[in-house]
ZAVEXNU-103797 format. One record per residue: residue in three letters; x, y, z of N, C-alpha, C, O in turn. Coordinates in steps of 0.05 Angstrom, whole numbers, plus 5000, padded with zeros to 4 digits. Layout:
AlaXYZXYZXYZXYZ
...
END
This chain:
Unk501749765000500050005000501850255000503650275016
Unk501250474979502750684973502250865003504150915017
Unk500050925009498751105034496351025047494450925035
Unk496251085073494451045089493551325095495051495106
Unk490451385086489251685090487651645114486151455112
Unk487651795141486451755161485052015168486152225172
Unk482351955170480552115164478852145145480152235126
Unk476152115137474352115129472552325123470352295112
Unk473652555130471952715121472452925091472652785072
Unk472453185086471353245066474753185047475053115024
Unk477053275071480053345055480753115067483053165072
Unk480252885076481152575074480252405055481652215047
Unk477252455044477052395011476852454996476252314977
Unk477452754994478052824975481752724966482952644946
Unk482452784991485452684981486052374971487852324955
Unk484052144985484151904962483751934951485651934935
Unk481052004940480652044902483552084888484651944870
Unk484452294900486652554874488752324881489852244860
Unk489752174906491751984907491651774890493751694878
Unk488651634886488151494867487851514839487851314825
Unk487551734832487551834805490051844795490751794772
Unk491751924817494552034799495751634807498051574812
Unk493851484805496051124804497351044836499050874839
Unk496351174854497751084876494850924888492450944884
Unk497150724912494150494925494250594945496350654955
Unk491150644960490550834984489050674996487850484986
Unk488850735017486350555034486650915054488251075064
Unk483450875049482051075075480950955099479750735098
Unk481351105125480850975146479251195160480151425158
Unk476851155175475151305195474651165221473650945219
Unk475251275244472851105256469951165260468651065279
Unk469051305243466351305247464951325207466351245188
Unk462351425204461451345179462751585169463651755184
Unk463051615146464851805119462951965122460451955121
Unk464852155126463952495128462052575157460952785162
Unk461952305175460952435191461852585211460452555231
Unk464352795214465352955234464053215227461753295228
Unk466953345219466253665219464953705190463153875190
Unk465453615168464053625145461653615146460453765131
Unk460353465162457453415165455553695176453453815169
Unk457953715199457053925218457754235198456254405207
Unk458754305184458554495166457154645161455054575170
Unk456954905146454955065134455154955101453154815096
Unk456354985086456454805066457955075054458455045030
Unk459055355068460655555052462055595033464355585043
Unk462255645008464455654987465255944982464556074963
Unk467056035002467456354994470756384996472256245010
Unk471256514987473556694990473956945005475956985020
Unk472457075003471157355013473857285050473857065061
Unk475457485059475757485086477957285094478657255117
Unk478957145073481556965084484356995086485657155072
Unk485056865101488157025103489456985076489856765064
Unk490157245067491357245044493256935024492956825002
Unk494956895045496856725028495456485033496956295036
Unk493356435035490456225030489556194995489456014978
Unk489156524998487756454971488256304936486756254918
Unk491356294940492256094918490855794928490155644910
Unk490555704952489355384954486155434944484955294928
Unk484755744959481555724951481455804924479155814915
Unk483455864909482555914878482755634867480955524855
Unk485355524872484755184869482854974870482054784857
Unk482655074890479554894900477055024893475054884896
Unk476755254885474155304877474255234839472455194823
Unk477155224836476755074808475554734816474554564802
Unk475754744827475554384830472754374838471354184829
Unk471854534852468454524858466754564840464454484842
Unk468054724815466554714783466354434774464454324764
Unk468554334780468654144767467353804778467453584767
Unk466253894808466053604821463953444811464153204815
Unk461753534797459853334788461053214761460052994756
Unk462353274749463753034725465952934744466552714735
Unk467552964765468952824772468452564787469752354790
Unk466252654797465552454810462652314818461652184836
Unk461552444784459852344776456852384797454952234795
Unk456852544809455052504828454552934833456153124833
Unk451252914835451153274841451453274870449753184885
Unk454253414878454153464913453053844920454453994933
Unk450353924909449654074885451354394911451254524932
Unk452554304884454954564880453554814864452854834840
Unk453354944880451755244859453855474858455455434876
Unk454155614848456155944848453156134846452456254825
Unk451956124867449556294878451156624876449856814867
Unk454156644884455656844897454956924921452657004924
Unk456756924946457757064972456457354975457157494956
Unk455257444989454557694993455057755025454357605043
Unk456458005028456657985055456958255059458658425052
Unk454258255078453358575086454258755103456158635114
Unk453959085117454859155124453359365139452259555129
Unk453459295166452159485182453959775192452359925204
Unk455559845191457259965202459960125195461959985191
Unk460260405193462860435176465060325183466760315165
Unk465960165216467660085219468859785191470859705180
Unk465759755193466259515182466359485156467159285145
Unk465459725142465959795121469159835109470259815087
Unk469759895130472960045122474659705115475859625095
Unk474059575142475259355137475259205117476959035111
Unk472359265100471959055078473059215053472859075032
Unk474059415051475559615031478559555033480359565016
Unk478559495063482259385067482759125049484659075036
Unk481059025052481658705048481458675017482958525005
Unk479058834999477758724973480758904961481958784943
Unk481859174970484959234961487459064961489259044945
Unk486758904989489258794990488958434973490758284967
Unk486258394971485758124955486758114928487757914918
Unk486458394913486258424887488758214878488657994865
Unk490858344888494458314877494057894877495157744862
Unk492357854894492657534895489857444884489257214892
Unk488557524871487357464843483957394852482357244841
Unk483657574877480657644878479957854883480957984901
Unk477557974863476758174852473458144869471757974864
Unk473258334887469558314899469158524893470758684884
Unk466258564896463958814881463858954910464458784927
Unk463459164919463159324935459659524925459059714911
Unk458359364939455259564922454359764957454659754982
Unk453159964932451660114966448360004975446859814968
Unk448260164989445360095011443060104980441259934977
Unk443560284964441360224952441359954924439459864912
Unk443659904920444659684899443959414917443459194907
Unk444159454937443659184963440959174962439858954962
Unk438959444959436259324964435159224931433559044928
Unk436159374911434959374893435859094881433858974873
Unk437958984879439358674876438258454890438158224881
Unk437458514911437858284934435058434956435458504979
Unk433458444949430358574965429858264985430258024978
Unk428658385018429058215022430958255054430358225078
Unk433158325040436058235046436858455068435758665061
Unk438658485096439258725103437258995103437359195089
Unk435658935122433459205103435859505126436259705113
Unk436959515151438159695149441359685146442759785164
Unk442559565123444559445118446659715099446159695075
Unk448259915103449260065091451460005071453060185063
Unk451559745061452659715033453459385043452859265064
Unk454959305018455459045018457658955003458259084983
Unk460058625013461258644985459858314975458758144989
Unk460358314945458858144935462157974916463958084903
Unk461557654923463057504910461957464889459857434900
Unk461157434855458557254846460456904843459056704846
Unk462656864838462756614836463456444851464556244844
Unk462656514884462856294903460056244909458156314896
Unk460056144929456555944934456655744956457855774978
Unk455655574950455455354973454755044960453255014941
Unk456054864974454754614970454054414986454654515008
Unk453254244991452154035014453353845020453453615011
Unk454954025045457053805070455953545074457653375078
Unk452453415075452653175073452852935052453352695053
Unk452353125031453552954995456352884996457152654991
Unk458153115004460553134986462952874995463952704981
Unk463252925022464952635033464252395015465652304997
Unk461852305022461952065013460951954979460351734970
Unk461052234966461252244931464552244921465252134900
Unk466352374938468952334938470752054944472851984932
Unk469151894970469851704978469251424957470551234950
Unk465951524949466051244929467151374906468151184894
Unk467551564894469151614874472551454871473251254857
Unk473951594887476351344901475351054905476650864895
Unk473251004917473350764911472950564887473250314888
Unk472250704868471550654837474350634827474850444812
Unk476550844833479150884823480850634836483250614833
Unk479250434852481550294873482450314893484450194900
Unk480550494910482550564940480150414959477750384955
Unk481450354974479850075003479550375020481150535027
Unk477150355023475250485040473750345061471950175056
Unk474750445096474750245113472950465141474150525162
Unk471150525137469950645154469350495176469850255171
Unk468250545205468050485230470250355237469950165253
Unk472950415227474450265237477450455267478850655264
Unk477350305286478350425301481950355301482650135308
Unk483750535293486150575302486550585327486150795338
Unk487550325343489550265368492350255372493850185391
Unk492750315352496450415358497850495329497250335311
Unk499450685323500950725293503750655305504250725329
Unk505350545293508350585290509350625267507950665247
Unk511850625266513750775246515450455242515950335263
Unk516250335220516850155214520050185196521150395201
Unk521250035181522849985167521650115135522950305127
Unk519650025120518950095104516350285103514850285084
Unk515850455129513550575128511750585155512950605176
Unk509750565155507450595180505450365174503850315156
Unk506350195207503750015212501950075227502550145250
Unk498950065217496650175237495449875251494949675236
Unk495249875272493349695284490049695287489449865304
Unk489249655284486449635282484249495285484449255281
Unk482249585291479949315304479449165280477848985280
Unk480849245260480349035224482848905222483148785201
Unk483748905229486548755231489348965224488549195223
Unk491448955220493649045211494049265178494249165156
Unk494149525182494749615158497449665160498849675180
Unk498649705126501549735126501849935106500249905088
Unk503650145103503750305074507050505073508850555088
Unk506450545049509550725055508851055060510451235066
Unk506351075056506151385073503551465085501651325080
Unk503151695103500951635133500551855122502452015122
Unk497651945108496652295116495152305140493252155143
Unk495652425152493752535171491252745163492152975163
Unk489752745159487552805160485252795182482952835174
Unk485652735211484452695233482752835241481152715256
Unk482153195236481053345236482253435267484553505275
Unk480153415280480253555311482453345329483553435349
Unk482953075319483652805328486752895308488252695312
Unk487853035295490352985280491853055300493752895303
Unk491653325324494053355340494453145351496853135358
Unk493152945356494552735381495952525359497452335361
Unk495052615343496352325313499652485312501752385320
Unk499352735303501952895307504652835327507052795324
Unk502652855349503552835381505552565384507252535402
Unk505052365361505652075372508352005353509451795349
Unk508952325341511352325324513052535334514852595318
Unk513052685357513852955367513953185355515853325349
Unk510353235350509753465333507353575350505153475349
Unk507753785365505253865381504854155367506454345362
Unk502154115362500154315359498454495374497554375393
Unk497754715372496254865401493454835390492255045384
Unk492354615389490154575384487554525406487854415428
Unk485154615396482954665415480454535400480154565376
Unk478954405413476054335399473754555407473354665429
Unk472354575382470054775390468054635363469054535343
Unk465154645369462854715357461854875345461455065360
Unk460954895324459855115305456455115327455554915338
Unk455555345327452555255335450455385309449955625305
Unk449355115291447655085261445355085269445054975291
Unk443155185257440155175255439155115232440755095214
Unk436255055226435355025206431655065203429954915213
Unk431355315185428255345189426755105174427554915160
Unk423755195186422155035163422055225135422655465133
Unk421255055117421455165090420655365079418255355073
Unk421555525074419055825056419755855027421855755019
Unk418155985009418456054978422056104976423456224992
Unk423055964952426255924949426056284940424756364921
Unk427156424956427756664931430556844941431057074936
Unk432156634957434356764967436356654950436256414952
Unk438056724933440256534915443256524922444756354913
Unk443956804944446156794947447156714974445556774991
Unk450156544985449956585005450756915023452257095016
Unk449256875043450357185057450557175086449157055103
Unk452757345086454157395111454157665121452857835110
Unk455657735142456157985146459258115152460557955166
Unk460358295147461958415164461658535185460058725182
Unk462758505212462258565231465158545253467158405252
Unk464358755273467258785298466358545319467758555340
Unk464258335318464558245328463657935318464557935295
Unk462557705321462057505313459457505299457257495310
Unk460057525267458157545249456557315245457357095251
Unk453357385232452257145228452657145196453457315181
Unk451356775189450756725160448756555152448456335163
Unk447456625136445456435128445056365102446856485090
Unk443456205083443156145056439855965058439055825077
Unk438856015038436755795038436855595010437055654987
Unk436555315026436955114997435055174986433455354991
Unk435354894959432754934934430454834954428254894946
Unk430454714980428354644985426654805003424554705011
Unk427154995009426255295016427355385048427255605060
Unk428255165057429455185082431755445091433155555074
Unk431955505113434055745122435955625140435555575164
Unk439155555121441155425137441655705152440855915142
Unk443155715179444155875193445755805214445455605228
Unk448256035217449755835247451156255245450656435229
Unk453056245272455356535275453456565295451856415305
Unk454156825297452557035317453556965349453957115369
Unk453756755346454556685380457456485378458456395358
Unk458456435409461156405407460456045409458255935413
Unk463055925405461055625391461955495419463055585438
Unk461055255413460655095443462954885445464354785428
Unk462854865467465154595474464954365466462654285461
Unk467454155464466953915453467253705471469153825482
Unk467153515483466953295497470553195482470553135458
Unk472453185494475553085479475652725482477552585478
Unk473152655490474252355485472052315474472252085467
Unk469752385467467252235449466552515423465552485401
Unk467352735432468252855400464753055386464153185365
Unk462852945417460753035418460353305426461253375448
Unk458653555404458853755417455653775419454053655405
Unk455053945440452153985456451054265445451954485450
Unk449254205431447754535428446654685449445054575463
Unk447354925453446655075476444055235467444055425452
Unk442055105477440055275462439155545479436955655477
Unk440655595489439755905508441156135489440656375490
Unk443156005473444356165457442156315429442256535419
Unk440356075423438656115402437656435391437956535369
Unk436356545417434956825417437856965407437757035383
Unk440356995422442857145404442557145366441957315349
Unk443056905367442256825347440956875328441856945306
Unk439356855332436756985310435957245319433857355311
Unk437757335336437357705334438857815310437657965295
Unk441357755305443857785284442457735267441757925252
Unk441457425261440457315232438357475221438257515197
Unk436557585238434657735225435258055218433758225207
Unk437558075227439058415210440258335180440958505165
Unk440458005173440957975147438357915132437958005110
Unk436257745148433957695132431257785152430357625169
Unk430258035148428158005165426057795175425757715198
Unk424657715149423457475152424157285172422357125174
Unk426357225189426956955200425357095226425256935245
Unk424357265230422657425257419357095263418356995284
Unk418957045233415656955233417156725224415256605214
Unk419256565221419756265213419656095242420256215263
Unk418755835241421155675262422655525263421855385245
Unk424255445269426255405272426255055276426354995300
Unk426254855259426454495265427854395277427454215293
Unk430354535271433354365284435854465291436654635276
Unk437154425309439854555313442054275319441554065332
Unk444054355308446754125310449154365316449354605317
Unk450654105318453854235322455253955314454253725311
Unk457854025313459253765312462753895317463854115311
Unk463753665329467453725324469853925299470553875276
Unk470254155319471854215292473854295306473454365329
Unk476454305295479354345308480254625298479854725276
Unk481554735323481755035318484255035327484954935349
Unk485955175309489755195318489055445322487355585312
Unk491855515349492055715358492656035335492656255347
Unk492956045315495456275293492056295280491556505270
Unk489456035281487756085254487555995226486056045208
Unk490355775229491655695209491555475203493255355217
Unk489955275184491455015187493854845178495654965166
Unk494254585182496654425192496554315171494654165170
Unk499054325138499554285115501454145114502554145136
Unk502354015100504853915088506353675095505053465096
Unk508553675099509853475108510053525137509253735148
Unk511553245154512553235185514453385181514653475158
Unk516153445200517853575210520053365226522153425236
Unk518553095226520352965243519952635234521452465243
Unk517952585214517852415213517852325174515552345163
Unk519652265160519652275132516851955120516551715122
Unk515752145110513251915095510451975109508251905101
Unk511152125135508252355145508552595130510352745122
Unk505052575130504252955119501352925134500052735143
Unk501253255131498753285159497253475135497953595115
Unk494353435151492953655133490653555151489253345151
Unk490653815170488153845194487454085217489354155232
Unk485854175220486154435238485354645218486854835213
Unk483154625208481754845188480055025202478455195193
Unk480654945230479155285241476655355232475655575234
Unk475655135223472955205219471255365189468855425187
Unk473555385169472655495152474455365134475855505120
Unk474755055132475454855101474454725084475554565068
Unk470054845087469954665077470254755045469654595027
Unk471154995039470855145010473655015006473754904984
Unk476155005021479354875020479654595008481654494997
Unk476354445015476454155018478054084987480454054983
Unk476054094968477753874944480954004936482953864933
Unk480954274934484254314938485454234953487554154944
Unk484754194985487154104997486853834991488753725002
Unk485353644978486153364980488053454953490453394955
Unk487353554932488453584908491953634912493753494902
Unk492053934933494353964935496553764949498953784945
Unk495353564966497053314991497453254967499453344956
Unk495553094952496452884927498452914909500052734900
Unk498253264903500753344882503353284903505553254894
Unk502853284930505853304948506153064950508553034946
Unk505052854953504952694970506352514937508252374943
Unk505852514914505552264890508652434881510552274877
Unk509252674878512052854868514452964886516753024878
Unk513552984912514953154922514853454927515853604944
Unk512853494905512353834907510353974906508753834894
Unk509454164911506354284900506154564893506854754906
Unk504954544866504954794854503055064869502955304861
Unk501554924897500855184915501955194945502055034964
Unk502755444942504955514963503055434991500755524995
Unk504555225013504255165032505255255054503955285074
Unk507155295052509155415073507855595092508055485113
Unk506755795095504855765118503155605140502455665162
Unk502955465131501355205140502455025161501454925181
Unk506155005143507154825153508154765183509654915196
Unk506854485194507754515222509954545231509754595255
Unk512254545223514054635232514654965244516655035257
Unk512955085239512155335252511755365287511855575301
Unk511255085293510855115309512954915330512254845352
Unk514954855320517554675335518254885356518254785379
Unk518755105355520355165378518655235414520055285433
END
């Protein structure tokens, strides 16, 4: 076996697929069902809009790749370019979104900046006291519970052993590579991605690579259905913790932000919705959509997501261990990263090199 991909969610299969495509033999490993961690738990975001700059060569990558995921993998994980809209209550916050759409340009994103009356006349509805907005049109959203496991059987079509509910009880480092132990018996390969998500620092940890990593919960809602007539997703700028929402084709109102997210349980990976937070909640959400005042509200989730201390996630190769590479700690906003970063491991992982600059990422940033 060329690699053992550990992790199952959105950038653990996507990275089999691209491993398997480019001729290498992969086996994916979860212990629980594909895609059910933080991918699940998701908003389904595809934006650019607000990322740390030397990011956006991976999200231009990967938003090429999100054009392209229904012929790749044969399956609609329905990927729309609705476009990002993200509003603005405030000159503070205005200013900020003028810093950033200046300083995006040079790295090859270009946003619309519209005023209070281009916001109502575009997008009615929307922000009714909202003093301008910036607008992505070719990002969007797609559906965190399609996409894992349209990637996973895709790889598995190409040849890669796909081994979900299976639990890892010990990794070592071998003569020719990494043996995993397992409640399935023995795996063997010549290289280990990590992909663990919230679970990769302690995978790190067992090679002398520590991470300042923290678990936290997104806290997600979801209305009952109303007339589809919202197309874009939208957010806000804000000095403090912004909300976002979108409604699918099926008329529903995804929503999660506004409040600070909840704790995770570190040995069962379970996060608890705080529903006292709710009213926060849908005070914010309804300065982007009035309407959510008369909706109610069906469901709220959360789920595990790993948050590094810098904001940054954990790219590239070990630092201590040759035939490890890590790719985990997306802070909460990978799932638009997802098919690039499997795309980009693959280019590293099958050559040696990758044509998008990592080096930020890389844990070695954090050795001393």
């Amino acid at each position: 076996m060329d690699v053992i991909v550990l992790g199952a969610g959105l950038m653990g299969t996507s990275a089999a697929f691209f491993l398997a495509r480019r001729g290498l033999s992969v086996t994916l490993v979860d212990r629980g069902p594909i895609g059910a961690g933080a991918t699940t738990a998701s908003f389904g975001n595809i934006r650019r809009t607000g990322r740390f700059l030397p990011q956006l060569p991976l999200a231009h990558r990967s938003r090429a790749l999100w054009a392209e995921a229904e012929s790749l993998l044969g399956h609609d994980v329905e990927f729309r370019a609705t476009g990002h809209l993200r509003l603005i209550f405030d000159t503070a916050s205005q200013e900020d979104m003028r810093r950033f759409a200046e300083a995006a340009r040079p790295w090859g994103l270009d946003i619309e900046e519209l005023g209070a009356e281009e916001v109502r006349r575009q997008f009615p509805g929307l922000g009714a006291d909202a003093i301008g907005a910036s607008f992505s049109p070719r990002d969007g959203s797609a559906n965190p519970r399609l996409v894992s496991p349209a990637f996973a059987a895709a790889a598995e079509r190409l040849g890669a052993r796909v081994m979900p509910l299976t639990q890892v009880r010990d990794i070592s480092r071998t003569e020719s590579g990494f043996s995993l132990r397992t409640n399935r018996g023995v795996l063997e390969s010549a290289m280990l991605l990590n992909c663990a998500g919230a679970w990769g620092k302690a995978v790190a940890a067992q090679f002398g690579e520590d991470v300042p990593l923290t678990m936290f919960g997104p806290q997600m809602a979801v209305t009952e259905p109303l007339p589809h007539r919202i197309l874009p997703v939208v957010g806000m700028w804000s000095q403090d913790i912004g909300a976002y929402l979108r409604q699918v084709e099926r008329g529903n109102i995804v929503f999660g932000g506004g409040v600070a997210r909840v704790p995770v349980d570190p040995e069962t990976g379970h996060a608890k919705v705080d529903h006292t937070r709710l009213a926060t909640q849908l005070h914010k959400g309804v300065r982007l959509l009035p309407a959510l005042r008369d909706v109610a509200v069906i469901r709220q989730w959360s789920g595990c997501e790993g948050y590094v201390a810098d904001d940054l996630p954990v790219m590239g190769p070990s630092g201590t261990t040759p035939g490890l590479f890590h790719a985990f700690g997306f802070c909460g906003h990978g799932f638009q990263l997802g098919p690039g970063v499997g795309d980009a491991m693959a280019e590293l992982i099958a050559t040696g090199s990758c044509e998008t600059p990592l080096t930020p990422f890389d844990i070695r940033r954090f050795a001393a």
